[in-house]
N, C-alpha and C positions, 0 to 999 in steps of 0.2 A: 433491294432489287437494283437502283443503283447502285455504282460502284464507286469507291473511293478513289479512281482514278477521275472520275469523270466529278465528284465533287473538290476534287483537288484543281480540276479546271475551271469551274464554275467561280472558285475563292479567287485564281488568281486574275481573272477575268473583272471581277470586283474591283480588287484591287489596282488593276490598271486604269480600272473606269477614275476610281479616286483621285487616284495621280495627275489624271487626266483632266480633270475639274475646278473650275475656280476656288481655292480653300472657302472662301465667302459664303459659296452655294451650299458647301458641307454643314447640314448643320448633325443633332443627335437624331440616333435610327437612320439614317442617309445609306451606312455601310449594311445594316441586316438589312434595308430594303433595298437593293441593289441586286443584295443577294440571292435575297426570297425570288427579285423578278429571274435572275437567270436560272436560278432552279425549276421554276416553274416552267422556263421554255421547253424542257425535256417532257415533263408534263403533256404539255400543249401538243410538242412531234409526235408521240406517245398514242395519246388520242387520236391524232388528226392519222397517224399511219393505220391505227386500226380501224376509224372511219373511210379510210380509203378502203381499204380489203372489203368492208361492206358494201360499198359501191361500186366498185367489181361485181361482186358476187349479186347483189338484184339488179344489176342492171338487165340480167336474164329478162326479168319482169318487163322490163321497157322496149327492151329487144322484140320480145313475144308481143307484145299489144303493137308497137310500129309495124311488124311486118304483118301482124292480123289484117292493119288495119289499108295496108295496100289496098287500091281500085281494082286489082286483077290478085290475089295472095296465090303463092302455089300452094301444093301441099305439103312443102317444106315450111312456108313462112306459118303455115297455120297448127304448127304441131314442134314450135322451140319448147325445149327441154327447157323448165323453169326448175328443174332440182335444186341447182347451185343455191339458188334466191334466197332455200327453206333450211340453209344446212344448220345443224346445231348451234356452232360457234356464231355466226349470223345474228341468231336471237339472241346468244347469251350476252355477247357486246353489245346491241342495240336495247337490249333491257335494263341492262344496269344504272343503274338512278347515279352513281357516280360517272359514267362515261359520259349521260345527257348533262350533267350538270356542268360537267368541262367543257359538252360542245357549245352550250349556251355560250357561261362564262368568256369564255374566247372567242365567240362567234365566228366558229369552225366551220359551219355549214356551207359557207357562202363560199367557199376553196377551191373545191374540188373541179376540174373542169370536165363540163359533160363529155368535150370529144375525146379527152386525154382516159376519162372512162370505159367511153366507147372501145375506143383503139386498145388498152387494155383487155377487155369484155373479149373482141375478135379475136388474139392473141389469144386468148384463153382456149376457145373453144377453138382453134384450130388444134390442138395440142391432143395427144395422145391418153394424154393421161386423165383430163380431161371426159374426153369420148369414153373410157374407162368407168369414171365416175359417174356418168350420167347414167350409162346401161347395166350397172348395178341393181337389182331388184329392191334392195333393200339398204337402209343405212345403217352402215355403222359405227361406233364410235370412233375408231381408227381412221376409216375412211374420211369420213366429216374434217377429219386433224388430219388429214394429211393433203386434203385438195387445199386447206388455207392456207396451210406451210408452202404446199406449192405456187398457190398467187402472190405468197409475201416474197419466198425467196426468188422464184425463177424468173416473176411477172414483173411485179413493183422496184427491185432494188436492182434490174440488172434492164430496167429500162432508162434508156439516156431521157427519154421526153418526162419522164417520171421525176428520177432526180433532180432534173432540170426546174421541174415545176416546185419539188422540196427545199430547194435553194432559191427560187426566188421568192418563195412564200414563207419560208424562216429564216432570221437573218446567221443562226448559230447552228447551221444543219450540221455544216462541216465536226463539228463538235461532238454532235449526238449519235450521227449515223452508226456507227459501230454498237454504241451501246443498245440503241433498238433491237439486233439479235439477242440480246438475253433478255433482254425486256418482253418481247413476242415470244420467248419462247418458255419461258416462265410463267405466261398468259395461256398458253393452248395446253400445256402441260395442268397446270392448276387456274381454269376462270374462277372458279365458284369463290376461289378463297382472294380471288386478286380486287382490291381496292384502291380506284381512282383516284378518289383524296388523298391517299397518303400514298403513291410510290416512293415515298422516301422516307425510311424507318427514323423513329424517335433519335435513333443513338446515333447514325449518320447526319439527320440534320443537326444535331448538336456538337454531329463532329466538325460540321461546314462553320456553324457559326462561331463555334470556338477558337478556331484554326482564323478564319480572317481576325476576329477583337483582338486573337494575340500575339496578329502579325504587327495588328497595327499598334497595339501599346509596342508593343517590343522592337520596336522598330530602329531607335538609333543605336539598341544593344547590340540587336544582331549585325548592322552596320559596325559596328567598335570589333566584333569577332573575324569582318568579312574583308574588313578594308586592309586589314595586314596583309593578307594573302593574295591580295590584286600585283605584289610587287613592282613591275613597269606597266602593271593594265591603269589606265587612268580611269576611275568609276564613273565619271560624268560621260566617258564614251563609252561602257558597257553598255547592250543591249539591254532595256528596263525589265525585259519579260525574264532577262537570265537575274537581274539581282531579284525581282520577287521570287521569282523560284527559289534564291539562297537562302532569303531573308524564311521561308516557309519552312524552307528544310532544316534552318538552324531552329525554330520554333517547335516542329517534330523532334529533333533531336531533344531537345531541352524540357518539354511542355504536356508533351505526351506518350505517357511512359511505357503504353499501350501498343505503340507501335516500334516494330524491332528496328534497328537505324537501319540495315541492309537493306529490306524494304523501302523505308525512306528517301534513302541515295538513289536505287533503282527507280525508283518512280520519277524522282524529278528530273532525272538524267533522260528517262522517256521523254516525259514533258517541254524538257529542253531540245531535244531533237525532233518535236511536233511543229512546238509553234514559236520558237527562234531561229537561231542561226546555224549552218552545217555543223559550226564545229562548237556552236553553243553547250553539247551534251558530253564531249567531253572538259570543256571548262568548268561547268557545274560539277560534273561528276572531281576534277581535282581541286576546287574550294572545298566542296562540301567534304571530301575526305580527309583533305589538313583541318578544317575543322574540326573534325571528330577527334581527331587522334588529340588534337590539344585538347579536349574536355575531356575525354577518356582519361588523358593522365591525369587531370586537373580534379580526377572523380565527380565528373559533373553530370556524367549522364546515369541517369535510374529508371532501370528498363522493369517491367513487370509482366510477370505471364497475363494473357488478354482474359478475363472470364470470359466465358461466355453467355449470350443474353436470351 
């Protein structure tokens, strides 16, 4: 459910961290556990975004009892439409023994701001689609999936006070936001089969931790391949984020036979133009391909059709 782009960011992110560290403080496991925490931050956005849609959606219930409980109620406050509160998807995320065990785990709970709920909550039901939903006589499956879709995408990810609140509550939002669309939408498409402990498959996380231990053994080789081709770039003034991206991509080139280089190049050439320099995506992009072509003639690259798992 993750994507290999978004663990290709998580390794290199690692690896910055390392660089970044007193060697001293490095000792063994330093690099997996590094890694496991930033994997898990997706995790954590994950949870806490579909913990938000629920609080949305009951805040009906709170809505309903505050205006009951008015000294004068009209006959509006005494008769809010609590439908939202009971929808399907509702219970099937507040039921799951793996979602409560992440809210624990993280102590998620204590996040969420009541008026940033609220203000959400009002936004909601001012909305058409909404008023739709409530005077429905009956539920149904579609319906249920398509009022959450609508709080995820129209409400939550396209409010400034929202994002605002997701970026200052996680410090890697910028990172994850994208990937949350296929994440939520993989979730309302199939709950039943989706599990909280693992959003991240066997053969992915093996892919993460393979990929940083054999950036990091390989480290002054791929250096010996990269420094030729700097010709007047001086390496100590290269930007750090574009040589680990080289240093990764000569690693896929070399290491992982799994993956086709074209792919490879493309990726980190994205990566390079995310979170370097303007014109970092085409520098990576022409290392990485003098690279190749010298291994290719060198017969050093051995590619293999992917099975599948």
């Amino acid at each position: 459910m993750i994507s290999r782009r978004n663990i290709r960011v998580k390794v290199m992110q690692t690896l910055y961290a390392l660089e970044t560290m007193e060697p001293e403080t490095i000792k063994p496991g330093t690099a997996t556990s590094l890694l496991n925490e930033k994997l898990d931050q997706t995790s954590q956005i994950f949870t806490y975004v579909l913990y938000c849609l629920t609080q949305v959606a009951q805040y009906a219930e709170i809505d309903s009892q505050t205006r009951a409980s008015k000294h004068l109620p009209s006959a509006a406050d005494l008769q809010v439409n609590t439908k939202i509160a009971g929808n399907e998807f509702v219970f099937q995320i507040i039921n799951d023994k793996g979602f409560q065990v992440n809210l624990e785990q993280w102590k998620l709970r204590h996040l969420p701001e009541q008026d940033l709920m609220r203000k959400l909550y009002n936004s909601l039901t001012a909305t058409d689609i909404y008023q739709k939903y409530i005077q429905e006589p009956s539920r149904t499956k579609q319906g249920e999936k398509e009022i959450m879709e609508y709080i995820y995408k129209e409400l939550l990810f396209k409010n400034e006070l929202f994002l605002q609140h997701m970026e200052d509550s996680f410090l890697h939002w910028g990172d994850d936001a994208e990937m949350m669309d296929l994440l939520v939408a993989n979730y309302m498409h199939k709950p039943h089969l989706f599990n909280f402990l693992q959003l991240i498959s066997r053969e992915k996380l093996e892919y993460a931790r393979e990929l940083l231990l054999t950036v990091l053994d390989k480290k002054e080789y791929c250096l010996e391949l990269i420094k030729p081709k700097l010709q007047n770039w001086d390496p100590e003034r290269i930007a750090a984020v574009d040589m680990l991206l080289m240093e990764m991509g000569v690693c896929e080139f070399l290491y992982f036979p799994t993956i086709p280089t074209k792919v490879t190049i493309n990726e980190y050439i994205d990566l390079a133009k995310a979170y370097s320099t303007p014109q970092s995506g085409q520098f990576v992009n022409g290392i990485l391909d003098n690279i190749l072509k010298d291994l290719d003639q060198a017969n050093m690259i051995k590619k293999v059709d992917r099975t599948k798992k």
